[in-house]
Structures are given as C-alpha cells and as structure tokens.
DOFI-191990 format. One record per residue (C-alpha): chain; x, y, z; residue number from 1. Coordinates in steps of 0.25 Angstrom, whole numbers, plus 5000, padded with zeros to 4 digits. Layout:
N
<node mol="A" u="X" v="Y" w="Z" seq="NUM"/>
...
//
This chain:
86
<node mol="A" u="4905" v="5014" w="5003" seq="1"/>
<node mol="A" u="4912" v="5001" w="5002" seq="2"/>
<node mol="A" u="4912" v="4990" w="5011" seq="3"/>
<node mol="A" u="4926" v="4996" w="5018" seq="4"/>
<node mol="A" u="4919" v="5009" w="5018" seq="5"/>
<node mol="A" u="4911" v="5015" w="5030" seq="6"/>
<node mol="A" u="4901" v="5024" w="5024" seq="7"/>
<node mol="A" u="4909" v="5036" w="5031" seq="8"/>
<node mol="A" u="4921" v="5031" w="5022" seq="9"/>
<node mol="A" u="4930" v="5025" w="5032" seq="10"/>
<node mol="A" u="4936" v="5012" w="5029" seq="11"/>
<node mol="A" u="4930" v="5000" w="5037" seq="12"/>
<node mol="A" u="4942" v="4991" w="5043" seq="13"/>
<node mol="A" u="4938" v="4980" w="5032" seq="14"/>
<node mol="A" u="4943" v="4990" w="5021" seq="15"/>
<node mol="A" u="4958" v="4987" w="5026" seq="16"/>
<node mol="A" u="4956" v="4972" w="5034" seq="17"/>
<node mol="A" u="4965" v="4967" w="5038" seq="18"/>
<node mol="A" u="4973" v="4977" w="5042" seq="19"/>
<node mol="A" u="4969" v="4985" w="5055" seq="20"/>
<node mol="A" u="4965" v="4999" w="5048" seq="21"/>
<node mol="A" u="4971" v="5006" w="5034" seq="22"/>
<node mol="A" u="4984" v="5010" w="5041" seq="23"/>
<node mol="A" u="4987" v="4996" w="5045" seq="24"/>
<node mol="A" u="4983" v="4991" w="5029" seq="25"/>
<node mol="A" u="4992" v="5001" w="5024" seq="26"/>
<node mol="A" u="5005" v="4999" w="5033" seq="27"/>
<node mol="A" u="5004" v="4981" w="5031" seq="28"/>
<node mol="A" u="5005" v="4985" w="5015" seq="29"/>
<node mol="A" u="5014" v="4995" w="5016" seq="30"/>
<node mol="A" u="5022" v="4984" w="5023" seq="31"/>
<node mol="A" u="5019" v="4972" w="5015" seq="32"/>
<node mol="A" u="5023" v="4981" w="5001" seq="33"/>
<node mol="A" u="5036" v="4988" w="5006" seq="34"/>
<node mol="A" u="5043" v="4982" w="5019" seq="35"/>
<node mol="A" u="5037" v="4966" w="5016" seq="36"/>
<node mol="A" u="5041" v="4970" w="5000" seq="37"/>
<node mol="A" u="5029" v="4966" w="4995" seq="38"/>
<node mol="A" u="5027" v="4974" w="4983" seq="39"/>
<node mol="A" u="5020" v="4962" w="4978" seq="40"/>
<node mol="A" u="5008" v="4964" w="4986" seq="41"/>
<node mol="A" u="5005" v="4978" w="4981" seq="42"/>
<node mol="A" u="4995" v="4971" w="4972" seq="43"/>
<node mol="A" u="4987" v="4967" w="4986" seq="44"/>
<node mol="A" u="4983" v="4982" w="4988" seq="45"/>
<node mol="A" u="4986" v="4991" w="4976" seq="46"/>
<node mol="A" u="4978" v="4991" w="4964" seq="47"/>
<node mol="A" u="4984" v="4993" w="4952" seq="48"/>
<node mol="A" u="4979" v="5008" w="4949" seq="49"/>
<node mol="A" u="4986" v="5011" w="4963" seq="50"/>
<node mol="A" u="4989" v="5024" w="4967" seq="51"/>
<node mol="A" u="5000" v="5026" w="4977" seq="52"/>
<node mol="A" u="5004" v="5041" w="4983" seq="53"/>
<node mol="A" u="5019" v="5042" w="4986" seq="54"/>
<node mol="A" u="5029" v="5052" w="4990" seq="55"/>
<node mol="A" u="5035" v="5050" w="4976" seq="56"/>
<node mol="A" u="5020" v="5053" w="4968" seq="57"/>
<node mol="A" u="5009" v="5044" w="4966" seq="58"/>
<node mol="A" u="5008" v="5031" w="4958" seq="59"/>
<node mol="A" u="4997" v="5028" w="4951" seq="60"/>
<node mol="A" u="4998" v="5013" w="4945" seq="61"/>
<node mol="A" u="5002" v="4997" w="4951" seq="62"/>
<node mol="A" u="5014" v="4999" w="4942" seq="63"/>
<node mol="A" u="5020" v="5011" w="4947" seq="64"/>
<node mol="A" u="5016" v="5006" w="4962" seq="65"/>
<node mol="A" u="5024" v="4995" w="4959" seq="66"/>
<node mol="A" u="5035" v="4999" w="4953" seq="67"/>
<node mol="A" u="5038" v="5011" w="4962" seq="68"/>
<node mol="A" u="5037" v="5001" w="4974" seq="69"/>
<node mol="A" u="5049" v="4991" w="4966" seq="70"/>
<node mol="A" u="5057" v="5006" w="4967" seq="71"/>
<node mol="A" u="5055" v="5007" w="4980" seq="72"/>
<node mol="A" u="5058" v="4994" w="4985" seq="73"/>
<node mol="A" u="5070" v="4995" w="4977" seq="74"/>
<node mol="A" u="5074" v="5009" w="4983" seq="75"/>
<node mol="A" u="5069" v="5004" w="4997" seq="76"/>
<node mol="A" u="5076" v="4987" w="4998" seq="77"/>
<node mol="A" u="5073" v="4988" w="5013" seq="78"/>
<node mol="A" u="5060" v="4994" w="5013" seq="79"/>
<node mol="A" u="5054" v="5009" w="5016" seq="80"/>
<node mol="A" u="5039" v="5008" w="5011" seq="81"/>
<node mol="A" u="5034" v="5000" w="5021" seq="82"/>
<node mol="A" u="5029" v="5007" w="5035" seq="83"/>
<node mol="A" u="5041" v="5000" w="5042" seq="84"/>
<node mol="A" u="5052" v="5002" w="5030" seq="85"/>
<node mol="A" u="5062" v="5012" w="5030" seq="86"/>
//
C-alpha cells in the first residue's frame, strides 16, 4: 500500500488531484495531447518504457508512442484522438 492506495486497493482521490476522479485525469490529457496538439506534453505522464494498448496492437517503448502519434497527427490535421475530435 501506497500513499494513494486504500488498503482495499482503491485509489484515494490524491492519487489523481487535481482532477475530480481517473475518468476526469484521463479525458483533460486525452485532450491536452490530441485536440490542444500537445504531443510535447506526453513526457508529463508517460514514462519512457510505456505501454500503450491500441486497436492497431500494443506499443511498447517512448519512441514508438511518439512516433505513432506524429502518423496520426499527420493522418488526423483536425483532430480525432481527443474525446471531443472527430
């Protein structure tokens, strides 16, 4: 048990302060990376062994996170990542 960690191993709500709960964490950088274009902040909340789960397969580096994301802003120049893209 951490100090974020109930000793049930529930997530106490400093484990994601600011943010009002995890869903509310997840969907302000969702937003911040894809529909503000802030791939630069990616550094803010990924380490750099990241794993990231997508439709495509699963990712397993910072490099590949990276570069996958510069495709997809490339494919995507008016969004469609973020939770109000298209």
């Amino acid at each position: 048990m951490d100090g974020d960690t109930r000793a049930d191993g529930a997530l106490l709500p400093s484990a994601y302060a600011p943010y009002r709960d995890p869903r509310d964490y997840i969907l302000s950088w969702t937003d911040a990376i894809w529909i503000d274009r802030g791939l630069g902040r990616l550094a803010e909340h990924y380490d750099k062994a990241v794993q990231v789960h997508t439709a495509y397969g699963e990712t397993y580096d910072w490099d590949h996170v990276v570069q996958n994301s510069l495709q997809k802003f490339a494919a995507f120049p008016n969004g469609g990542g973020g939770h109000g893209g298209t």
